[in-house]
C-alpha positions as CSV (number, residue, x, y, z in Angstrom):
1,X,-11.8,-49.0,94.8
2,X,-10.5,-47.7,91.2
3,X,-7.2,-45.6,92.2
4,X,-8.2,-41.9,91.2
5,X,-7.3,-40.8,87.4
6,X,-4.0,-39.0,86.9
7,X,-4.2,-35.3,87.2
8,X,-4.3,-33.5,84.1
9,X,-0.8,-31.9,83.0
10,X,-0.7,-28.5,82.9
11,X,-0.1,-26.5,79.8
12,X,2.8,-24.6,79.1
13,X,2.6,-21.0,79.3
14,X,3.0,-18.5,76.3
15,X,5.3,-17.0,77.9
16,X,8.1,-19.6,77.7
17,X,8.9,-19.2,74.0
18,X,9.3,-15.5,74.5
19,X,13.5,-15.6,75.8
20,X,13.6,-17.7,72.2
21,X,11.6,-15.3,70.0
22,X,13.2,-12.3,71.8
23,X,17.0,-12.9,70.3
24,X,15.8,-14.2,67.0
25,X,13.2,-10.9,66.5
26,X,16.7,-9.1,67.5
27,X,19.0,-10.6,64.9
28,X,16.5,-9.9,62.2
29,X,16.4,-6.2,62.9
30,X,20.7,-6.5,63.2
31,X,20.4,-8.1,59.8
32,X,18.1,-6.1,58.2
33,X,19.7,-2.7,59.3
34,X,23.5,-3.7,58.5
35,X,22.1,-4.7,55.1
36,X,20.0,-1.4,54.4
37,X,22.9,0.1,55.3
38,X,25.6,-1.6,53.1
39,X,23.0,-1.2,50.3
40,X,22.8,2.3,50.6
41,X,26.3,2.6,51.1
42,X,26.7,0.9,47.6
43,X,23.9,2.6,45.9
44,X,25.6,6.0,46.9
45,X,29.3,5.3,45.7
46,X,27.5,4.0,42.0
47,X,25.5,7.0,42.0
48,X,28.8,9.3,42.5
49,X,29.9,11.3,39.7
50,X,33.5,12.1,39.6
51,X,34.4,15.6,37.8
52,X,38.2,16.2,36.2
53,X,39.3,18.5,34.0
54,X,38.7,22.5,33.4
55,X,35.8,24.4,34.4
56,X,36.0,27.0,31.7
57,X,33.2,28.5,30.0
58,X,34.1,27.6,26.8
59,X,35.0,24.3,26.7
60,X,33.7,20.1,25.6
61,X,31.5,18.1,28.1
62,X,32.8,14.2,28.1
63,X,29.4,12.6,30.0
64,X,31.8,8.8,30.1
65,X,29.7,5.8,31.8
66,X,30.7,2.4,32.1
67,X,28.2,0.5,30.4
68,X,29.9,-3.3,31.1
69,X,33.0,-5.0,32.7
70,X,34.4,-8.1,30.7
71,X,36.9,-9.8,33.1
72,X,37.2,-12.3,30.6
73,X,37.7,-9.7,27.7
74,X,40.2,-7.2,29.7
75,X,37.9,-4.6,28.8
76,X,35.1,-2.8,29.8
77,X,32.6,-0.7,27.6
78,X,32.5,3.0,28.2
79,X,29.2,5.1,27.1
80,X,30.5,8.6,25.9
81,X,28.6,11.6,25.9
82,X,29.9,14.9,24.3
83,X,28.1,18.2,24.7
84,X,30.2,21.5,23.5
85,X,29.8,24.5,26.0
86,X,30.0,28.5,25.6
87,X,30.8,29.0,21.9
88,X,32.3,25.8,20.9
89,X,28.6,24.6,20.6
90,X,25.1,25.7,19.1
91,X,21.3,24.5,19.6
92,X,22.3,24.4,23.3
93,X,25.2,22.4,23.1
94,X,23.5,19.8,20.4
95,X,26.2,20.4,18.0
96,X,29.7,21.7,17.6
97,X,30.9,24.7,15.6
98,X,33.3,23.4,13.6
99,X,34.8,19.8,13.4
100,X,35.4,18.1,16.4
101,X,37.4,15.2,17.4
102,X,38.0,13.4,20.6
103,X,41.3,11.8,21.1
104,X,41.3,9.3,23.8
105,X,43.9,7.2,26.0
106,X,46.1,4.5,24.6
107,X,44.1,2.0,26.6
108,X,41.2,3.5,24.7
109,X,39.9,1.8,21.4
110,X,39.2,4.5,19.0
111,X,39.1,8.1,19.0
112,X,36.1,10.3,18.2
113,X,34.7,12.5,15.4
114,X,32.2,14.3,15.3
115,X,31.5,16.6,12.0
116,X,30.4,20.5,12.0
117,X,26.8,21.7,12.6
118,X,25.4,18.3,12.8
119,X,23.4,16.5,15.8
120,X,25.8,14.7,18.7
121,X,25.4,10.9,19.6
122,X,26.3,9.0,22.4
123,X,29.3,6.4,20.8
124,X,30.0,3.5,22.7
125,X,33.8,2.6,23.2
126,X,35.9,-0.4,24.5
127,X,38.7,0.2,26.9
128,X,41.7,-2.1,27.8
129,X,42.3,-3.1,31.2
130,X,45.4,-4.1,33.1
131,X,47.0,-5.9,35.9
132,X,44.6,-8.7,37.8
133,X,43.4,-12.0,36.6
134,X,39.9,-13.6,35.8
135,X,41.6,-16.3,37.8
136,X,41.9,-14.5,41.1
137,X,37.6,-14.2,41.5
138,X,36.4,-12.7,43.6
139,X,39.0,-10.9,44.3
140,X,40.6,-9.5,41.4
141,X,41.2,-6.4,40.7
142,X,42.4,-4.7,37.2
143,X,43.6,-0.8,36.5
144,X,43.1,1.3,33.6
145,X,43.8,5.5,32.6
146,X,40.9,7.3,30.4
147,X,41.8,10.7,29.1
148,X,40.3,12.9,26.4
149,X,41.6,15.7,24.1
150,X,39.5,17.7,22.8
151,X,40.6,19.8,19.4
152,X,37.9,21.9,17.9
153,X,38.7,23.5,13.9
154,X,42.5,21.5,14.0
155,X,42.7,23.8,18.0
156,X,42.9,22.2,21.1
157,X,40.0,23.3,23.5
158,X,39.2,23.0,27.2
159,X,37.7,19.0,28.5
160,X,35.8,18.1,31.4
161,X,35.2,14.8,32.1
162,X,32.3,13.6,34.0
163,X,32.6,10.1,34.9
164,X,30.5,7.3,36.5
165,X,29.6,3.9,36.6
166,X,26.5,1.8,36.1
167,X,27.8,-1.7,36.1
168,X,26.3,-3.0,39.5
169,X,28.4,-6.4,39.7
170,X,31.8,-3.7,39.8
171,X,33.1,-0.9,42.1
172,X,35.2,1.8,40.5
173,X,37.3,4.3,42.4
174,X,38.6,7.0,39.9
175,X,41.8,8.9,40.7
176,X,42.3,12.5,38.8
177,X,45.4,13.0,37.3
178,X,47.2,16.3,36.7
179,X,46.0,17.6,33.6
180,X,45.9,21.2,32.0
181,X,43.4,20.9,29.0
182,X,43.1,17.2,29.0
183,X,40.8,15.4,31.2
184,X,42.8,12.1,32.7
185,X,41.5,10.1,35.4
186,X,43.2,6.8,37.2
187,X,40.5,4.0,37.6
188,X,40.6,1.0,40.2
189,X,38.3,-1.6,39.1
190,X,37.3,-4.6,41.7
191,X,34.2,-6.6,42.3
192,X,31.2,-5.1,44.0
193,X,30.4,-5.3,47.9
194,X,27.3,-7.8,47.2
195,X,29.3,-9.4,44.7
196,X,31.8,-10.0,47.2
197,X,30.0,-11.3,50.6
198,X,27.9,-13.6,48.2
199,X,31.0,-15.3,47.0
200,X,32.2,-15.6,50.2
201,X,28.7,-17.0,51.5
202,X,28.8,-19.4,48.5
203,X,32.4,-21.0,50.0
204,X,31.1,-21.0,53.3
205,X,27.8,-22.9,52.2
206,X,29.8,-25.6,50.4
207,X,32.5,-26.5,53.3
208,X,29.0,-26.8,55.4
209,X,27.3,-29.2,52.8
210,X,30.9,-30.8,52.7
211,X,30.7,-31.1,56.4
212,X,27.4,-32.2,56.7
213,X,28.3,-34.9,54.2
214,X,30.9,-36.6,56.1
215,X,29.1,-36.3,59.0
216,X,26.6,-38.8,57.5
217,X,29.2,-41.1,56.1
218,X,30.6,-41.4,59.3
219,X,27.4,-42.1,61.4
220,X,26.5,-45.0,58.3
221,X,29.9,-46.5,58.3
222,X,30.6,-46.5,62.0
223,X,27.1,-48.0,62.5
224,X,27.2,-50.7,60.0
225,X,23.4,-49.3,58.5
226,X,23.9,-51.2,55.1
227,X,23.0,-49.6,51.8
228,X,20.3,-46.9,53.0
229,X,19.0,-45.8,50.0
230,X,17.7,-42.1,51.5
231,X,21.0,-41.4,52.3
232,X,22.5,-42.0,49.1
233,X,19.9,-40.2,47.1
234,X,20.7,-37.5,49.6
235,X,24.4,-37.2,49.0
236,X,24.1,-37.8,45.5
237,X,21.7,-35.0,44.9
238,X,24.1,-32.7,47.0
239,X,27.0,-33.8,44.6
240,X,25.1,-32.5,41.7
241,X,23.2,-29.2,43.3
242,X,26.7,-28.3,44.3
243,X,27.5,-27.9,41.1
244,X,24.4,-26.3,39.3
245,X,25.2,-23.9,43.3
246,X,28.3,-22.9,41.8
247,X,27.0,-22.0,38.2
248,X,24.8,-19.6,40.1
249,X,28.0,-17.3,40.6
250,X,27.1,-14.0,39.6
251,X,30.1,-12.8,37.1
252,X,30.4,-16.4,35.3
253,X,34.0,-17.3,37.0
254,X,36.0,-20.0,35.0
255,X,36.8,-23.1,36.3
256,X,39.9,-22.9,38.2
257,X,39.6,-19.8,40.2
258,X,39.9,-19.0,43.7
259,X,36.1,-20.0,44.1
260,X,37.3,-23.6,43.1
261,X,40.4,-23.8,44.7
262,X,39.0,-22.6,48.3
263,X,35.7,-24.5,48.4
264,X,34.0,-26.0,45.2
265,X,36.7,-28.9,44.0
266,X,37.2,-29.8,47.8
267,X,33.9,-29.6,48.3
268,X,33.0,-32.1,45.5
269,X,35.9,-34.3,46.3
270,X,34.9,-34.8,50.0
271,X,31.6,-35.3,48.4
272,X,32.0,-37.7,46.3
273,X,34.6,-39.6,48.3
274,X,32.1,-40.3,51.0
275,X,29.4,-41.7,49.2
276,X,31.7,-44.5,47.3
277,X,32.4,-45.2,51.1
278,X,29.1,-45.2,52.1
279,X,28.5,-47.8,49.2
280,X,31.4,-49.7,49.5
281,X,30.5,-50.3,53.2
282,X,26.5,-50.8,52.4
283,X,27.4,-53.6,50.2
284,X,29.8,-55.5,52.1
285,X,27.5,-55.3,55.6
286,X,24.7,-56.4,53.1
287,X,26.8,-59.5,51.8
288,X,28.0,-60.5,54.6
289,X,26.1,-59.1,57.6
290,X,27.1,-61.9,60.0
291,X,31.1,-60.3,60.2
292,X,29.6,-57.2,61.4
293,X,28.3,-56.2,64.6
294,X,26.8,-52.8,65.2
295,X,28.5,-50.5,67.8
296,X,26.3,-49.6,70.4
């Protein structure tokens, strides 16, 4: 008699997967909420508009937006705005009374005139920044003072300065100074959040390539595989995507900053190290594959 057929297995529940999908669904919501948050949180401080000066009735509106941030340049490009107020101004505030001119800051390049009766335009302006270095990405940080003098008919009239910025790679804390007619304010210039944590990601990503890397080598070397030609195409294209990774830096860093120096140049080196290894030892176990014995 034929022994009886095998009973069948029995399928695994639904149910199983759920303690997996459960933390997972979790950590998506965690993500997703910290990053709304942080977003908003950003949003808000480049939406802020910070006031200085005098509040008079009579006095010259400085609108005063950064446009840009050149790290490389040392400068950064400031959108100004002038509307008169009160009596200093007619046709609402489209043109001044008499001649006006706008004396800036020394970091400032360029004062301002604007002639009598005629139509007001936004003017474009480069400002000088100091302390920090290009070099110190992502963390550098640089300083700068704008301030504007207002004199209306050859006599000096009341400023406010209303100042934000809309240059989404920078943050910008502003600092009013003491002032009586002048508008002054201190600014604090540093990379954004975003900027910031994707940096950071982009050093954590290479060690972990880096890693993975010599992992590899390790595992072909130790195991006496030969010249496997999947593994080199593999560590070769992450010796070159590393690179075209790193162009991908939002900001365009120069070669040699603290990107480099923490993760891309090791990163390569380690790279590129293991694969002449990996070749070295392919070629020799292929020549002479009788003074090798695999470890087991």
């Amino acid at each position: 008699m034929a022994p009886p057929p095998d009973p069948p297995r029995p399928r695994r529940s639904g149910g199983s997967i759920l303690p997996v999908l459960l933390p997972i669904a979790v950590l998506i919501v965690v993500a997703v909420a910290v990053g709304s948050w942080l977003q908003f949180t950003e949003r808000e401080a480049g939406d802020t508009v910070h006031t200085v000066g005098s509040s008079a009735a009579d006095r010259v509106d400085v609108e005063a937006a950064v446009q840009r941030v050149d790290a490389v340049a040392r400068e950064l490009v400031l959108r100004v705005w002038v509307t008169p107020r009160g009596t200093l101004g007619e046709a609402q505030g489209a043109a001044p009374v008499a001649d006006l001119s706008l004396q800036t800051s020394g970091a400032t390049l360029g004062d301002l005139e604007f002639p009598a009766h005629e139509r007001l335009a936004t003017r474009d302006v480069q400002v000088a920044l100091s302390g920090g270095s290009i070099s110190d990405y992502p963390f550098d940080t640089y300083e700068t003072d704008i301030g504007f003098r207002a004199q209306l008919g050859g006599k000096q009239v009341p400023v406010r300065l209303l100042f934000s910025n809309n240059d989404t790679l920078f943050s910008i804390s502003a600092e009013p100074a003491p002032s009586r007619q002048e508008a002054v304010v201190a600014l604090r210039v540093s990379r954004s959040g975003s900027l910031l944590v994707f940096a950071v990601f982009m050093m954590v990503v290479m060690w972990a390539l880096a890693a993975s890397v010599l992992l590899g080598a390790w595992y072909l070397t130790t195991r006496t595989k030969g010249l496997v030609w999947p593994a080199l195409a593999w560590m070769a294209a992450t010796l070159f995507a590393l690179s075209a990774f790193r162009n991908t830096a939002p900001g365009t860093p120069p070669i040699g900053c603290v990107l480099d120096w923490f993760a891309f140049l090791w990163a390569e080196t380690i790279i590129a190290l293991c694969l002449i290894t990996v070749v070295i030892t392919g070629v020799h176990t292929a020549l002479h594959p009788d003074d090798t014995q695999p470890i087991r």
